[in-house]
C-alpha positions as CSV (number, residue, x, y, z in Angstrom):
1,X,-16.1,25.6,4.2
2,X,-13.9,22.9,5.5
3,X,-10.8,21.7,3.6
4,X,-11.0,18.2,4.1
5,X,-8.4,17.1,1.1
6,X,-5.7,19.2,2.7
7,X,-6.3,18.8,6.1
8,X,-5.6,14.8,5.7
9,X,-2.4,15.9,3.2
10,X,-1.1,18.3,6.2
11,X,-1.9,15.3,8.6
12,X,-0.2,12.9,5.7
13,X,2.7,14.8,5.7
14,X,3.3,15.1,9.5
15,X,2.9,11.4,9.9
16,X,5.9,10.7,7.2
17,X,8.2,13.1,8.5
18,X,11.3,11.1,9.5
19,X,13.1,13.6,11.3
20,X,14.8,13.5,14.9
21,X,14.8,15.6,16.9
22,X,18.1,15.5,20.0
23,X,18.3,17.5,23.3
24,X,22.0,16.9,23.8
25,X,21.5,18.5,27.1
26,X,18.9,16.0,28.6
27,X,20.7,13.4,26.0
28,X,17.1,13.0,24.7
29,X,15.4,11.9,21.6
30,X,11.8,13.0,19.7
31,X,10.2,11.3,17.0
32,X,7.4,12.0,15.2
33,X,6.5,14.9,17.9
34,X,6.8,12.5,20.8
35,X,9.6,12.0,23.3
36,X,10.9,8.4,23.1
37,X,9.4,6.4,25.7
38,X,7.4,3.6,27.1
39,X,4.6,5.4,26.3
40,X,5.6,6.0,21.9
41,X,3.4,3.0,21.0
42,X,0.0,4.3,22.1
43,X,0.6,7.6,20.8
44,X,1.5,6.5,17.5
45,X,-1.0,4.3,17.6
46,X,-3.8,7.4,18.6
47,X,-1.7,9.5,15.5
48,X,-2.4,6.7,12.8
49,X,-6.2,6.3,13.7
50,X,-6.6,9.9,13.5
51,X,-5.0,10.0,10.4
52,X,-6.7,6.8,8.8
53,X,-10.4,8.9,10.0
54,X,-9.4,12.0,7.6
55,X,-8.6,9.8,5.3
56,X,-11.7,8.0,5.6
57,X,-13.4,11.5,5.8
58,X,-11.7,12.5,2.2
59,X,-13.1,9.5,0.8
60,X,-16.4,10.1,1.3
61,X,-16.2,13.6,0.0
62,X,-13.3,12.9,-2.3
63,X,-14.3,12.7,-6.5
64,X,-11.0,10.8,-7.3
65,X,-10.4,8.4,-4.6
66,X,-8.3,6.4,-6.2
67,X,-6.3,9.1,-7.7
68,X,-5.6,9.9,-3.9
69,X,-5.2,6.1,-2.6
70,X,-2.5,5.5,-5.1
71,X,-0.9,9.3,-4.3
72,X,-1.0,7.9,-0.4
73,X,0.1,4.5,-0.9
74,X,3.2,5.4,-3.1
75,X,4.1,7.8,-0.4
76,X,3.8,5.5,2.6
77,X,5.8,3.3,0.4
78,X,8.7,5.1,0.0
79,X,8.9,6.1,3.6
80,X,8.3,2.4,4.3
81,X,11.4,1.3,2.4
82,X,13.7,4.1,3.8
83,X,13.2,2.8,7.0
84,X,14.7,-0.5,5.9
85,X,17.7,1.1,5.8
86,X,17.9,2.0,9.6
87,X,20.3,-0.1,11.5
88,X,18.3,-1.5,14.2
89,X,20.5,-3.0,16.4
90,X,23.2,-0.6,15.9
91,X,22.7,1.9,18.9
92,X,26.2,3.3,18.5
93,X,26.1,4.7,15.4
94,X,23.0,6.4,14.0
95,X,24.8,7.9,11.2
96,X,24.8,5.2,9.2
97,X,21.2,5.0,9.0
98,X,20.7,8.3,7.5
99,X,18.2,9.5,9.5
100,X,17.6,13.0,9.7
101,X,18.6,14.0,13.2
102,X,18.4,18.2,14.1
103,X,19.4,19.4,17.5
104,X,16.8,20.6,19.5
105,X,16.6,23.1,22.5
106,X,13.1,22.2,23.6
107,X,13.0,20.1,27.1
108,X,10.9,16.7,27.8
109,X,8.1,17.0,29.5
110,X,7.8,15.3,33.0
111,X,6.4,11.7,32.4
112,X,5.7,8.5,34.5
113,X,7.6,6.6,31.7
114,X,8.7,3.7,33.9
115,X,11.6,2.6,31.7
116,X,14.2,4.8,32.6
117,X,17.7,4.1,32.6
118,X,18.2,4.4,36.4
119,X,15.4,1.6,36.4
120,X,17.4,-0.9,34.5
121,X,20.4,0.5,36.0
122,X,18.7,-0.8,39.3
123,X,16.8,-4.3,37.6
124,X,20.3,-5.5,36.3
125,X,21.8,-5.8,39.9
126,X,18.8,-7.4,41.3
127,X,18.2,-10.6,40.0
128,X,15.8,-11.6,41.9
129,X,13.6,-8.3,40.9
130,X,14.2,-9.1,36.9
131,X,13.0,-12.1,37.4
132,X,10.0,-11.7,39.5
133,X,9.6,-8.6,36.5
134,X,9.9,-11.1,33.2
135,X,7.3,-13.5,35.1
136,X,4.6,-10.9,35.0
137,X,2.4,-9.1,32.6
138,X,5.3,-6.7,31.4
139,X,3.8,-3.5,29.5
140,X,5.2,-2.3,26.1
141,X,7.2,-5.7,26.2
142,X,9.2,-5.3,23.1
143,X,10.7,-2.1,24.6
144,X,11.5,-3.9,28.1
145,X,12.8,-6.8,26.6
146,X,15.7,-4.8,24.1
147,X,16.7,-2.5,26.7
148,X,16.9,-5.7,29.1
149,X,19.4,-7.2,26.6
150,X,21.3,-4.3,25.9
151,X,22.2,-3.3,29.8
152,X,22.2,-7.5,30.2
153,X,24.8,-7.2,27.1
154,X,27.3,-4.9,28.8
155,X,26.7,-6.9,32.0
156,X,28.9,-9.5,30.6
157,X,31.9,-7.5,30.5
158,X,31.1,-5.6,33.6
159,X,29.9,-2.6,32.4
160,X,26.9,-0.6,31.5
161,X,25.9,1.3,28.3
162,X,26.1,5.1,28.8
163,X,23.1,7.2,28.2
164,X,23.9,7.9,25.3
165,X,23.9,4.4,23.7
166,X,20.7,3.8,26.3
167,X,18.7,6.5,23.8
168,X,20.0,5.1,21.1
169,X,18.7,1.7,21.2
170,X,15.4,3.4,22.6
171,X,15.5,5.5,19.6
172,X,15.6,2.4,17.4
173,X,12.9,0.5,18.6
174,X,10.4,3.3,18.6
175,X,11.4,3.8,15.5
176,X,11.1,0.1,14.5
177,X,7.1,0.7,16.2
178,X,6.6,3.4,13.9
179,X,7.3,1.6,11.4
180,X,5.3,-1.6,11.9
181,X,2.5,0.6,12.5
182,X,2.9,2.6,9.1
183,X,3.0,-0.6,7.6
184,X,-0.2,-1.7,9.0
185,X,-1.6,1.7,7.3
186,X,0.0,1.0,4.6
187,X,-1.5,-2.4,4.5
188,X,-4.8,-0.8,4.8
189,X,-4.6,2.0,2.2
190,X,-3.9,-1.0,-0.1
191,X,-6.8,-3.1,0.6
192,X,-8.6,0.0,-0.1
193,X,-6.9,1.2,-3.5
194,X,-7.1,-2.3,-5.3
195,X,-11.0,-2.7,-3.8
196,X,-12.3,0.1,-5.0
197,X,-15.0,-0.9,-6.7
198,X,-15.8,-2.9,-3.9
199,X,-16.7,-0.4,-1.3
200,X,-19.2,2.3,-1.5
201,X,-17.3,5.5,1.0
202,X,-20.5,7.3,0.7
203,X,-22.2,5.1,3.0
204,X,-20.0,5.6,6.0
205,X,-21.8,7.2,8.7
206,X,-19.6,10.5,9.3
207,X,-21.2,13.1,11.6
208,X,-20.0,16.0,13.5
209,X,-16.3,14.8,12.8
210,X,-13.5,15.8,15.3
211,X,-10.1,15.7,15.3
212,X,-11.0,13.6,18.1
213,X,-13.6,11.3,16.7
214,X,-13.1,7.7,15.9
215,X,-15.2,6.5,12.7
216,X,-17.3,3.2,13.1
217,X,-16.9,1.9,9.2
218,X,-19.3,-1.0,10.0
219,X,-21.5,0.4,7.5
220,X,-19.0,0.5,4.5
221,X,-19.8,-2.5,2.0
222,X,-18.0,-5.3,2.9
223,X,-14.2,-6.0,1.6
224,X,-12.4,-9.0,0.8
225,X,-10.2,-10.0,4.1
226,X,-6.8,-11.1,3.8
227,X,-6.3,-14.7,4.5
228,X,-3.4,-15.5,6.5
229,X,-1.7,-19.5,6.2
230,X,-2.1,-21.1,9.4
231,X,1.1,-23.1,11.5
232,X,1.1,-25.4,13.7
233,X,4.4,-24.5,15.2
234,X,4.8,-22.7,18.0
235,X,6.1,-18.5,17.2
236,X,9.5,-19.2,18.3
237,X,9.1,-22.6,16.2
238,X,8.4,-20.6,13.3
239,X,11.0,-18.2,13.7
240,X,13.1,-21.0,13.7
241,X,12.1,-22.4,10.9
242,X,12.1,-19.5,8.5
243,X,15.6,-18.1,9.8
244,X,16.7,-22.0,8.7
245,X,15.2,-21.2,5.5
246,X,16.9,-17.5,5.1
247,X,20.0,-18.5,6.3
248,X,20.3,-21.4,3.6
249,X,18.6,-19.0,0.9
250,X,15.5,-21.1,0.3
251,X,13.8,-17.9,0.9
252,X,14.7,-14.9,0.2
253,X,13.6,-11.0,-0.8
254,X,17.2,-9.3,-1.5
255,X,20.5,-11.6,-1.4
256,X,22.3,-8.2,-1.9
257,X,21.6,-6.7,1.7
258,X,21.3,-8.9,4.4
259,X,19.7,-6.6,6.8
260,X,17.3,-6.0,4.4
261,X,16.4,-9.7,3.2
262,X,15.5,-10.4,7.2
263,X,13.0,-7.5,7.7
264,X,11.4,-8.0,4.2
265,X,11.0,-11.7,5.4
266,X,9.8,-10.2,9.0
267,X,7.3,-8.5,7.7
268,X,6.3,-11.5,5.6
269,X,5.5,-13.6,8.5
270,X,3.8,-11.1,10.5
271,X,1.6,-10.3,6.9
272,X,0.9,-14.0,6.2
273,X,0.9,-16.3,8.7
274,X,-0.5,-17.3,12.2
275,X,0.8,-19.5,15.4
276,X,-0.5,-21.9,17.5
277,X,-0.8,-21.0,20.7
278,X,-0.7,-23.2,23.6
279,X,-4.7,-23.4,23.9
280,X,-4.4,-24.8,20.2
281,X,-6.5,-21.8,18.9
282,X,-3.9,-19.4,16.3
283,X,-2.3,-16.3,16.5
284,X,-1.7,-13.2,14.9
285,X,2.0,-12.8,14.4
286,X,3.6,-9.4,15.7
287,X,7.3,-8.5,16.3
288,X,8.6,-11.9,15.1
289,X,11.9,-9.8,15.8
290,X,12.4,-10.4,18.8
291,X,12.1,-14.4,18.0
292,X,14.8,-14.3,15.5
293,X,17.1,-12.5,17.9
294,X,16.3,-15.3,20.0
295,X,17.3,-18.2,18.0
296,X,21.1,-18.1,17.7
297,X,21.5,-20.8,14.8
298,X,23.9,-19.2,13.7
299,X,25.7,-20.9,15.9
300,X,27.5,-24.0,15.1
301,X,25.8,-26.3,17.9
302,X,22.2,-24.8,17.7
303,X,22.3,-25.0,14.2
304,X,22.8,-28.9,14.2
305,X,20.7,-29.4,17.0
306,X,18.0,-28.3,14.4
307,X,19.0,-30.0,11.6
308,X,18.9,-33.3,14.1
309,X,15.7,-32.7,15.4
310,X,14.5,-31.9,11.5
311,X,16.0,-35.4,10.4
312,X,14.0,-36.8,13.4
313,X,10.4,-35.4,12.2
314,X,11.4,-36.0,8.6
315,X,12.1,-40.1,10.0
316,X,8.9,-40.6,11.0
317,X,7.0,-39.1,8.0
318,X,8.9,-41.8,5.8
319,X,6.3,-44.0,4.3
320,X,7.1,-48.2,4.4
């Protein structure tokens, strides 16, 4: 007889294991049993959905499901929140994120990851090839565009990052992916834990389950969807915005850490709010990171820039 509850907590458990793992002889990182590459977004993504199907599977067998939601949720939690205290943009010092790194003797295999660093290497002396590059339809584009910055970054001072700092910072943001994508799961478990009574797991059409099945739930009674606060503003217009409303401490999670207070308020906008987009239809909001990084009102200049072109709008709202 299958095990069901303790083949998802084996599965569970894998998924939240933080650990590192560092060839110092290929000068190579793996996370979550994959090598860090272009390639770490699908196959977390593949790792999750096969995760959220046991779960799934457990539910409709389960007796105490929402004994074993909140048991899951509180544990996703806590992992959750520990990664808040990973220094995202600090490739040159790992340490003080606390993440469990263990040296490992085990090789990469051979990939056709295309971001390696002899390809930026190569893209950062050829302007004319990073730009013809950044015009198209760039895969895994939040990958591209931080290791972009980071070789563009030592560019200004004539240099170049050393591998080393290269698998840092490519450590980091599949770390950040992880992340967002636990969070998403997370997001789901909790739908699912305070609906409870809403949804009827026995009706889930479950048969012949795999390891490499995926589970239609089309059939599971409906739940109530999350509503998300539409915005006319463009997503680097909203990134502006809110980063106003941080920086002043209109908003705010946690005035303690600052690091912190922006990627609780991240995750905010990417929870609860859309975009327009330029058809005038809305978007769903993913790695508003990258936006924030792009505003730079912390400086003096852009920073009154914005509060001129606030007054501006603000002028023509003012009643006669």
């Amino acid at each position: 007889m299958v095990n069901y509850l303790r083949e998802f907590q084996e599965a569970l458990e894998d998924f939240l294991d933080l650990t590192v793992f560092f060839n110092e002889n290929e000068i190579r990182y793996k996370f979550q049993g994959f090598w860090t590459s272009s390639h770490f977004e699908k196959d977390i993504q593949d790792k999750a959905k096969k995760l959220e199907n046991l779960l799934f599977r457990q539910l409709q067998n389960g007796l105490n499901n929402k004994t074993l939601l909140l048991e899951v949720k509180t544990k996703m939690r806590d992992a959750y929140n520990f990664l808040y205290d990973v220094y995202y943009d600090d490739f040159d010092n790992l340490t003080k994120s606390n993440l469990i790194a263990r040296y490992s003797s085990a090789s990469p295999e051979s990939s056709s990851d295309p971001y390696t660093y002899e390809f930026f290497e190569h893209l950062i002396s050829n302007d004319k090839a990073r730009k013809e590059l950044q015009k198209g339809n760039i895969e895994f584009t939040m990958l591209f565009d931080s290791l972009l910055k980071l070789f563009e970054s030592f560019e200004r001072n004539d240099k170049t990052p050393s591998r080393l700092q290269f698998e840092n910072a490519k450590l980091l943001d599949c770390i950040y992916c992880y992340r967002e994508i636990l969070f998403d799961l997370l997001d789901t478990v909790e739908h699912y834990f305070y609906n409870i009574d809403k949804v009827d797991f026995s009706k889930i059409d479950i048969v012949n389950f795999s390891e490499n099945d995926i589970i239609d739930f089309d059939d599971a009674d409906p739940i109530i969807e999350k509503v998300k606060c539409k915005i006319n503003l463009s997503k680097i217009e909203v990134a502006r915005f809110f980063k106003f409303l941080m920086i002043e401490k209109y908003l705010y999670f946690d005035l303690s850490d600052r690091s912190k207070n922006k990627m609780q308020l991240q995750d905010f906008i990417e929870s609860n709010f859309s975009y327009q987009l330029p058809n005038k239809k809305q978007g769903a909001i993913k790695n508003i990171k990258r936006e924030f990084a792009e505003t730079h009102i912390e400086i003096k200049e852009n920073y009154n820039r914005l509060i001129d072109d606030l007054i501006k709008i603000l002028e023509t709202k003012r009643k006669p």
